[in-house]
Structure formats: C-alpha cells, structure tokens
N, C-alpha and C positions, 0 to 999 in steps of 0.2 A: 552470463549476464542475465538478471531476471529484471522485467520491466514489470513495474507497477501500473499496467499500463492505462486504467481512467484514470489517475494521478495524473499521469504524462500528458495523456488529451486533455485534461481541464486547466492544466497548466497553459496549453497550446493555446485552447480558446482565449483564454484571458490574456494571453500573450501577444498573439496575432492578430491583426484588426479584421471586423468581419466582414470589411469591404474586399478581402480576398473569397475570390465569388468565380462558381463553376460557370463555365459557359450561360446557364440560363437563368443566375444571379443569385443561385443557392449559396449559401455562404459555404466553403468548405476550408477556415482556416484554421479549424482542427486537425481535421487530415493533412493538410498541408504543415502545418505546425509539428505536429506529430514524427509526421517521416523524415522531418528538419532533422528533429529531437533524434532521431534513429541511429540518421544519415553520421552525427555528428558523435553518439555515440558508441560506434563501429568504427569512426577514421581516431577517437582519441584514443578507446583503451583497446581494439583488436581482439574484441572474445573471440572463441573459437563456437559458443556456442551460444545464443540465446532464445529467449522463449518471455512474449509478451503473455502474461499472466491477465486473465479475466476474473469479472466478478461476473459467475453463476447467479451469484444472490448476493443482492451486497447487504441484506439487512437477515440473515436466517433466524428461521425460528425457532431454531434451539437456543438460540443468542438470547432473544427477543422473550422466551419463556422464561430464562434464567433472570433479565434484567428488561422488563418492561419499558423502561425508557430510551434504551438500545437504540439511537440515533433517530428517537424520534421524531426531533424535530425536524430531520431531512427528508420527513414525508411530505410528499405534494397536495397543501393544504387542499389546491383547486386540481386533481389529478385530470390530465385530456381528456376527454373527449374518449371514452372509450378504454382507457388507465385501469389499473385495479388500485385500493386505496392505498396499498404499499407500495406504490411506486415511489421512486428517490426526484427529490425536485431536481429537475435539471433545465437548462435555458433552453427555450424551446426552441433555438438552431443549432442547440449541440445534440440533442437526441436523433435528429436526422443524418446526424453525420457519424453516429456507430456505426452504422452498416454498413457506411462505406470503408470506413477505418477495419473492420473486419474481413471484408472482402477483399481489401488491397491487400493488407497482409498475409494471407492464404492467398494470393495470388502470387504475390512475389515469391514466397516459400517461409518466412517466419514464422514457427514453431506460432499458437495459441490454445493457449490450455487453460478451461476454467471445470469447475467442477460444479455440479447437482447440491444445492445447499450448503455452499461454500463462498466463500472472498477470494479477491485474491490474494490475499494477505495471508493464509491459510493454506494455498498453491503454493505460493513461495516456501512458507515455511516447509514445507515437503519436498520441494523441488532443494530446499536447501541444504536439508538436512542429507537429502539423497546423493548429495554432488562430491566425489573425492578430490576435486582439486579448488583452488582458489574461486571466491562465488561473490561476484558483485551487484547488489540489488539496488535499483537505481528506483526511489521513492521520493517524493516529498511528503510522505506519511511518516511521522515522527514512531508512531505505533512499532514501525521496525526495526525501528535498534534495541530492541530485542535479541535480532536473531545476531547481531553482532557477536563475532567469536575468532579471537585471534588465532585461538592454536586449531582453529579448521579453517583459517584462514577466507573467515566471511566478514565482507565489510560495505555500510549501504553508500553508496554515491549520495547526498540530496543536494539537490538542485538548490541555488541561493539565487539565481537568476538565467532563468534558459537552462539550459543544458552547458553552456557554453564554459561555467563557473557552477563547479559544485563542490561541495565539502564532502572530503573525505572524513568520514563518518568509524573510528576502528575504539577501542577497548582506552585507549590513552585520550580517546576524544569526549567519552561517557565519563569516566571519572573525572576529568578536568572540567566540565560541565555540568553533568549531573550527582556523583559520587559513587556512581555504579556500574558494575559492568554491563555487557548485556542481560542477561537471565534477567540480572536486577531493575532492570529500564522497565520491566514487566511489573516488577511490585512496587515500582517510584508509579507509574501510571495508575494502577489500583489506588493506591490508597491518595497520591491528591487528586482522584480523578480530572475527565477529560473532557468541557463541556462539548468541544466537536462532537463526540459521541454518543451525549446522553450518560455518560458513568458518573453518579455523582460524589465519588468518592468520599473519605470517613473526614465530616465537615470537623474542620477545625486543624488538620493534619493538610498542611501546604506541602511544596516542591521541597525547601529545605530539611523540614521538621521529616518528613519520608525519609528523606539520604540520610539524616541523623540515625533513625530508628535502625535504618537495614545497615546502618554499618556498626550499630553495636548490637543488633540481634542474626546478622548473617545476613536472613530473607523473609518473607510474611510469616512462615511457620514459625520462626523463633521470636516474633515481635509478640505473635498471638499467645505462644507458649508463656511470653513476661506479663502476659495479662493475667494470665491465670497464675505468677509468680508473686502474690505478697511481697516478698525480696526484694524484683526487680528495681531498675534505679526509673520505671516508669513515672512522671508525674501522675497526680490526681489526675489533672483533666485530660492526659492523652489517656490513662488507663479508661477512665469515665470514657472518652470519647471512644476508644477502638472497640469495649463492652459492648458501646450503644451500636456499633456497626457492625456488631457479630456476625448479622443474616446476610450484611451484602458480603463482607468479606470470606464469605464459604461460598455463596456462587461466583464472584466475579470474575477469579483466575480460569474459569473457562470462558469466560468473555473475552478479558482481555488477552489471553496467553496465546496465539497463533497457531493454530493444529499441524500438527506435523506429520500427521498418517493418513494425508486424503486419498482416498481412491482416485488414479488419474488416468482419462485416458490413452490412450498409445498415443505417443508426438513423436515429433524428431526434430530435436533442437541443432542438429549441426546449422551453421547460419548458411542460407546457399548464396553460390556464388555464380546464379542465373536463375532467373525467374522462374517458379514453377508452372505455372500459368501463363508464358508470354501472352497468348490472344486475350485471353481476359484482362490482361495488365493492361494491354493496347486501348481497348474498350473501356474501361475504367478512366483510365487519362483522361482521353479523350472528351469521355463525359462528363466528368466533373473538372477539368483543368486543373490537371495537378504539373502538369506541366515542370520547371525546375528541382521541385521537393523530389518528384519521382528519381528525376534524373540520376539527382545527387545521390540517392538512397542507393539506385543499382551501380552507379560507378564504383561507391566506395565498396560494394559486393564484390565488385570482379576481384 
C-alpha cells in the first residue's frame, strides 16, 4: 500500500475540526486525522507492506522549466515570514503539523520515503512499478490513475469521503468513465489539461473530444502523427488546434507522466507490528494529544 501521503493530511485537515487541539491548544487535527486515515486503512485491506510517500519537492524544476506555469498558482502569494518564494500555500496550522506527522511516523516504524527533486507522485510511480505483487495507492490525486494496471495488478483507492468510503479505482473503472485505460489517463490529462496544476492543455480539446481522439489514434503519438496526416479523418479545427499546440504537447508528457526511475533511499516497508521508537512515541503523545488516533493505529499493528 502506497500513501499519497499530503493528499491524506489535507484531506485530514479539512476533515477534522481544528478544535482538535494538543494539550497547549495547537491544533493537531491533521495528525490526528491522518493516523485515523492509517488506522483504518490497515484494519480494511491488511497490506503486508506500506510506505507513506513524501513530496521532496512538490513543485521541481525540471517540471517548472519545461511548463512555467507548473502549479503556479499554489504559490504562496504572501510566503511566512522567513519562506522562500516557492513555497506551496498551505494553512498556516497545517504547516506546523508536518513535523509532527513526520516524526510520529518514523517513530511508530512506517516506512517514509521522499526523494531530492521529486513528488510524491513520482515515488509512487517507482515504488510501483518496482513491487511484484498486488499494489494499492491510496490518492485523492486523480493524476494517478495513470499508474492504474490490471495485469500487474495496481489499482488506486480514492477516497470519496474519509477513508472510510473509497472508490475502487481499476482498468473497467477508467474506460466506463473516462474511455481509457491507465497509460491513457496520462494523455486524456495532457491534452484537456488540469487547471489544479497549472497545465493548460491544447484549448479547445475538452475531456470528451481527448477520449475520442486517443481511441481512434491509440495514444498522443498517433493523434500528433494524424496531424501531420492530410488523410486523417481530423477536423480543420482540432487539426488547427493540436498544430497550434505543438510546443506544449512535446514537453508536457514529462510533466504530466509520473517518473518511474527515482533514485530511493534505503526504507523498509514491512508495516511493524510494534513501535519502532516506543520512547519517542510516549513523548510524542503526550505532547501533542494524540491520544485515541495513536491508540487505534498501534492496535490495529499488533
């Protein structure tokens, strides 16, 4: 099981009221959200093995050089006090509650793994592609049903409310929906781009009018190869329009396409079934009142 894990926390936040408050009134119902989220799923599907995946960089600059507007608008117009100007806006009492979100986790023993000018969305894909047996990624980032793949047997949980209700997300759920498989979810998002991200995909080319194109040209190469086909059964104005989008549609697929060769370092996703850090767990508690969240997390470990 791969956790998208800021997806999961900002879900938490926005879930949980943040009158759930550590002892000295810090809000901490992210964390507490969070390890709900965890607790709940480890008692429903039983991995053997998971790994909360971090964003290293959630905005890299190789992303950001290929497509300048690369989630710009989730920069922090008025960054803290101290911020660099690419910092990602976040509510200023969920930023103080990473590090505790960090700390519990490597305290309990939960596998975290982010990489040096990487997403986590880009872990995953590598952790995905790397895993031989059944691999469920648990996002409410639509970006990865992508990695969606019946015959290796990868399929993403999202969440439609908590954790508690999620949609199984597999290869019959992409075509009944969008008209494509995984691979394909990659070039349905290219081309009607995604404004959450900044992609402003090839204007004029919606959600439908994509599924149309990739299911009589295969995938982006053979849509672009009908532009350069006279023949094709292209209209004027999709051909006109995909022409005029030459330049982004030759960088974009390394934008949007989720890297699948990150350098990672050593982890150890078995899920433990005893804290690795009991003292520091103790302390942790304590400090911040995690109180039941905690509890329920290490029960369902034993």
């Amino acid at each position: 099981m791969l956790l998208d894990t800021a997806s999961l926390y900002f879900r938490a936040y926005f879930g949980v009221p943040e009158s759930v408050r550590a002892p000295d009134g810090t809000p901490v119902n992210a964390v507490r959200g969070l390890l709900d989220f965890i607790a709940r799923l480890v008692s429903d599907h039983g991995p053997d093995d998971l790994v909360a995946c971090m964003d290293a960089d959630w905005r890299p600059r190789w992303r950001v050089e290929l497509i300048p507007g690369y989630k710009a608008h989730r920069v922090a117009e008025e960054a803290p006090e101290g911020a660099g100007a690419d910092e990602e806006a976040v509510p200023d009492t969920l930023s103080p509650q990473v590090p505790v979100i960090e700390a519990v986790l490597d305290a309990v023993g939960i596998a975290r793994v982010g990489a040096a000018e990487y997403e986590a969305d880009d872990v995953i894909g590598t952790l995905a592609g790397r895993a031989a047996g059944p691999v469920d990624i648990v996002t409410g980032d639509r970006d990865l049903f992508q990695l969606v793949d019946d015959g290796r047997r990868v399929r993403v949980l999202y969440p439609v409310k908590g954790v508690g209700t999620l949609q199984t997300v597999d290869e019959a759920l992409l075509r009944e929906k969008y008209g494509v498989d995984g691979p394909g979810y990659a070039d349905l998002a290219l081309l009607r781009g995604d404004p959450s991200d900044g992609l402003p995909g090839v204007p004029g080319i919606g959600e439908k009018t994509a599924a149309r194109l990739l299911a009589s040209y295969g995938d982006l190469a053979g849509i672009m190869a009908a532009v350069d086909d006279p023949g094709s059964a292209l209209t004027p104005a999709q051909r006109r329009r995909l022409e005029e989008a030459r330049a982004y549609v030759a960088v974009a697929p390394a934008v949007v396409r989720v890297a699948s060769d990150v350098p990672l370092p050593a982890y150890h996703p078995a899920l433990p079934r005893a804290p690795r850090d009991p003292g520091a767990l103790e302390e942790l508690s304590a400090r911040w009142g995690l109180g039941g969240s905690l509890q329920r997390l290490l029960s369902v470990l034993r």
